[in-house]
C-alpha positions, 0 to 999 in steps of 0.5 A: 808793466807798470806801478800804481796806487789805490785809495789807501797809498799802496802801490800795486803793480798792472800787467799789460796782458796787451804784450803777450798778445800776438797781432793777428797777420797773414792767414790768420787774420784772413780766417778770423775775418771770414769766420765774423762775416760768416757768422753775420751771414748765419744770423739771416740764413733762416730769414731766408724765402717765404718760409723764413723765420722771424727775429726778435730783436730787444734794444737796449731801452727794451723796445721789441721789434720782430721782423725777417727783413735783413736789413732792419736786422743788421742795423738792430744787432748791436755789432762789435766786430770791424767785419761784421759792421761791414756785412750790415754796410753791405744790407745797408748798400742793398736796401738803399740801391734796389730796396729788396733782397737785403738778406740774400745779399748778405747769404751770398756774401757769407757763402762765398766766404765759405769756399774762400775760406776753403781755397784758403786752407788748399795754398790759394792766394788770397788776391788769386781767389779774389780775382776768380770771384771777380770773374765769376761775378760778371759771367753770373751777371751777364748769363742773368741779362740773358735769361731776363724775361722784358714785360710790358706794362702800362698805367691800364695793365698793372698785373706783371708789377703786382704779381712781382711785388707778391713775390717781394710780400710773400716772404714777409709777415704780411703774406696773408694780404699781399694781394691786397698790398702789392696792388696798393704800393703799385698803384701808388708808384703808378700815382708818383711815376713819371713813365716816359722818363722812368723815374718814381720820386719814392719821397711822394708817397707817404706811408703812415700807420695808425693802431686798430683795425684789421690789416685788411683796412689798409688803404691807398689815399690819392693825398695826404693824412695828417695825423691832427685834427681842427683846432676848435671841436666845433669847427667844421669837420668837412671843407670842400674845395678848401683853399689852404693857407699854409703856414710856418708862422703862429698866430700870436702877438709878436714878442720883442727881440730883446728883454723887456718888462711891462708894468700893468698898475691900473685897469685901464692898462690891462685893458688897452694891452688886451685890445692891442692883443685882440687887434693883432689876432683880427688882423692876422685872421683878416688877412687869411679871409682876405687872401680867400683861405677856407682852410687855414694849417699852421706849424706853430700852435695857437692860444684860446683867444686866437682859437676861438677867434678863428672858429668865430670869423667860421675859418677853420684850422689845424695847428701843430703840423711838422715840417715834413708834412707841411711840404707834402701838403704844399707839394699836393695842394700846389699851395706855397709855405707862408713864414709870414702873414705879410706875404699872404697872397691869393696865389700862394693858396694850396687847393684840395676838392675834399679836406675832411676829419675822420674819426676812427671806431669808439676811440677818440682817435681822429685824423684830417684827410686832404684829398682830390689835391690839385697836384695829384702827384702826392699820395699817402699808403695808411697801414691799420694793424692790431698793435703796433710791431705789426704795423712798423713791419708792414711798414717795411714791407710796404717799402720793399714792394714799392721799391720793387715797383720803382726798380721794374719802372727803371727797367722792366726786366725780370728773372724768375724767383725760388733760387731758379736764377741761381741755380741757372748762374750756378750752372754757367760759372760752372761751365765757364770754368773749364776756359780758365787754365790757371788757378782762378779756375778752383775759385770760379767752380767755388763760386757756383757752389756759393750760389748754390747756398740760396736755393739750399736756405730756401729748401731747408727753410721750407722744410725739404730735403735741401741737398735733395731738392736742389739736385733735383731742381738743378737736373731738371733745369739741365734737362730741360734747359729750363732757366724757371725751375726753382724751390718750390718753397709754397709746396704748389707740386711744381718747380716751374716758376713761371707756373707760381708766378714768383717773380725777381728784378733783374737788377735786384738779383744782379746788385746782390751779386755783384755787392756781395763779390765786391764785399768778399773782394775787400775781405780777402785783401785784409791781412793785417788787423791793427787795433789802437792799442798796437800803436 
């Protein structure tokens, strides 16, 4: 309680409601944990497979953006709750590990919440709970190595990586052209891969988008884009064998370090600064056709006179180049950043077989394409679309295909889509759990009915009897001691993966599980919610 004035010098007095508020311990505290991450996890359940749904999501600012990519959901939603910031730090992890199945990961976790929750209420301890799904997780782990499919692949023979990325595609916006797409992420992967250490640098390939177009137009370009165009309209708009100058220095006079003032009172005067201007602008543009530049891209921009100078001593140019992409180009052309005219040599030249200026259609629209570079270790993926919240979404898309491309490099391991892998996990934990004779047991048989929750999403976003279909499935497998019997979510007549061709990395399919058990570990250990004002 305490005594207060307003405006007018009355006193008033405040209740602190802080103090008939109980802390939230013990059991209490572990339920209102489970029930924030258990609602986050209900968000991205419909998101779910190729049937998922979409969300649109507003920000503040009234910026639309709609997609079913889980991790871009999360770091969208504007989030209070300490456990819900912990469920998109759990998509964050997946997407910046495996890149792909970000919305499983976060479905799997909230299914095990579930059945802690659960366990909970029947006397289980926490920490015994906990230590059943840590067990669970690494049977569910080591049966998937098991039943991993190793394929060979090569820079000739592309198929089994394109046919994974399809399944990556399939439950995007982009479905319609993901044959088209899943071969260009491969194919630049392939450019970018090093295969006899299994490593891709992901930073070399560039993905850029320009409204207009079809998403058919989408295009693979072995260089870089840059979204600009000659400085001059009359300089050339095709350069083969370009010798590229790449600077990080403006071509202009250069401006004294301290302040000065200039008194111009005669003509004469004038005409001598503007000589003195004019002879640092040859100069510059002298020392590039020295070096034997063809091609001259700047940082910085650059004034009329030094435009029309350049157009005029036929060098063309481009100026206003981020600093991203002035690496790229470097890195492409094999061409070394300037920062200045002085260090100009014939060896720091960047060399591409093509550089040319494409406009686009009836607009005005045009971008410069650096082809044919001397370093062809630098691609560029240019998504076209109708509108711009298609192409951002593609954009997305495109990363987790190519993602899923890295990881397969890595390790070439896959097991088979449509929650067959799952179903099989489901099916091991569930039998493993005879062999434990405490308590974990209750938690290891949870475990496998947690699994159970994404053949079930995929089965009702689909728009099939869930409980029905995953029975079914689950007998099949059993019978046949078949580990490719999944959901038929495309509605083919066959529950044979193999068949549908729905592929998963091994590793994608393993981190989800082991995040998702690591997160619902921390989960558990939280008894006690301490917020600033109790202390």
């Amino acid at each position: 309680m305490a005594l207060a004035f307003d405006e007018y010098g009355r006193p008033f007095i405040i209740l602190r409601e802080q103090e008939s508020k109980s802390r939230l311990r013990g059991l209490d505290a572990q339920k209102a944990n489970i029930a924030a991450g258990v609602a986050v996890s209900r968000i991205l359940r419909t998101s779910l497979g190729p049937k998922g749904m979409d969300k649109m999501l507003q920000s503040p600012d009234g910026d639309i953006t709609i997609t079913n990519d889980g991790a871009t959901i999360l770091e969208q939603m504007d989030v209070d709750n300490q456990i819900g910031k912990l469920m998109v730090e759990l998509s964050r992890s997946q997407d910046y590990e495996i890149g792909d199945g970000t919305t499983g990961v976060v479905v799997m976790a909230g299914a095990l919440l579930e059945q802690a929750e659960k366990l909970l209420e029947r006397g289980i301890h926490p920490i015994r709970v906990a230590e059943g799904f840590e067990i669970s997780s690494r049977i569910a782990v080591d049966h998937l190595e098991q039943i991993a499919h190793k394929f060979d692949f090569s820079a000739t023979n592309i198929e089994p990586l394109v046919q994974t990325c399809m399944t990556t595609l399939s439950s995007k916006i982009v479905n319609r052209c993901k044959r088209s797409l899943a071969e260009i992420a491969v194919k630049g992967v392939m450019a970018v891969a090093d295969l006899e250490r299994k490593d891709v640098n992901l930073d070399l390939i560039k993905v850029e988008g320009k409204v207009g177009g079809k998403l058919e137009d989408t295009e693979l370009i072995h260089g870089i884009i840059v979204d600009k165009d000659m400085s001059h309209p009359q300089m050339p708009k095709q350069i083969l064998d370009a010798k590229i100058a790449i600077l990080t220095c403006p071509f202009e006079p250069p401006k004294p370090k301290t302040k000065h003032k200039v008194d111009i009172d005669t003509v004469e005067k004038f005409q001598t600064l503007r000589k003195q201007e004019q002879k640092y602008f040859d100069d510059m543009v002298q020392k590039c056709k020295d070096v034997g530049a063809t091609l001259v891209i700047c940082q910085w921009g650059f004034d009329d006179e030094a435009n029309h100078l350049l157009m005029n001593r036929n060098l063309p140019a481009v100026r206003w180049v981020g600093g991203v992409e002035l690496e790229l180009i470097a890195i492409a052309t094999g061409g070394r950043i300037v920062p200045r005219f002085q260090e100009l040599t014939p060896e720091k030249l960047g060399k591409a077989g093509l550089v040319r200026e494409k406009a686009f259609g009836t607009t005005k629209d045009r971008m410069l394409y650096i082809e044919h570079c001397a370093n062809s270790k630098a691609v560029t993926i240019f998504i076209r679309g109708g509108n711009k919240m298609m192409i951002e979404e593609t954009k997305r898309s495109i990363h987790d295909a190519l993602c899923v491309a890295r990881n397969l490099i890595h390790n070439n391991s896959i097991v088979y889509g449509g929650g067959a892998a799952e179903i099989s996990c489901s099916i091991a934990v569930e039998a493993a759990a005879d062999k434990y004779p405490g308590v974990e047991q209750y938690a290891i048989r949870a475990f496998a009915d947690a699994l159970d929750s994404v053949p079930m999403a995929l089965a009702e976003n689909s728009g099939l009897q869930p409980i029905e279909t995953l029975s079914a499935v689950k007998a099949q497998q059993i019978k046949d001691n078949n580990h490719c019997c999944g959901i038929d979510c495309n509605d083919t007549g066959t529950n044979d993966m193999r068949e549908e061709n729905v592929f998963e990395t091994l590793i994608g399919k393993q981190q989800q599980i082991l995040l998702a058990t690591q997160v619902v570990k921390m989960i558990l250990k939280i008894d006690d919610v301490i917020s600033p004002s109790d202390y």
